[in-house]
C-alpha positions as CSV (number, residue, x, y, z in Angstrom):
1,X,-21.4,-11.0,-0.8
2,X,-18.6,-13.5,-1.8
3,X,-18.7,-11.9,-4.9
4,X,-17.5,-8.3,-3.5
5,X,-15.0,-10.3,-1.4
6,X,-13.4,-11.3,-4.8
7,X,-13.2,-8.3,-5.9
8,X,-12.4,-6.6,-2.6
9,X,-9.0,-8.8,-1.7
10,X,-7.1,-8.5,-5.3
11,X,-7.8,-4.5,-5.4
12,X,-6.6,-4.1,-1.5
13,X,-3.6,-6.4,-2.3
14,X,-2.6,-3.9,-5.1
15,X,-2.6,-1.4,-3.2
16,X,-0.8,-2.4,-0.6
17,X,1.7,-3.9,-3.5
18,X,2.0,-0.1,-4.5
19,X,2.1,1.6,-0.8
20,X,5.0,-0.9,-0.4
21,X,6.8,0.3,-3.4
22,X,6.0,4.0,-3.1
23,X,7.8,3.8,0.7
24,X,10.8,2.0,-0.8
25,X,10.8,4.8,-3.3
26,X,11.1,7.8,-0.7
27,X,13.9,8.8,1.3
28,X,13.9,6.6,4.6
29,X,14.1,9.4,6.7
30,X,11.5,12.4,5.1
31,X,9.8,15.6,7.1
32,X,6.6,13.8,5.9
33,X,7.0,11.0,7.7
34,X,7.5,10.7,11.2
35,X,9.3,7.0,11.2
36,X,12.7,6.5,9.8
């Protein structure tokens, strides 16, 4: 189990690297989103 957990933590902290950097990205204020 601590083994997934290894794996788990440095895949979801990439991803939330690249969510970060895709919402920098975008307009601020888009139709897609509903926060601006």
């Amino acid at each position: 189990m601590s083994a997934l957990w290894l794996l788990v933590v440095p895949v979801a902290g990439f991803a939330w690297y690249v969510f970060g950097a895709v919402l920098r990205a975008v307009p601020k204020c888009n139709e897609d989103f509903v926060f601006c």
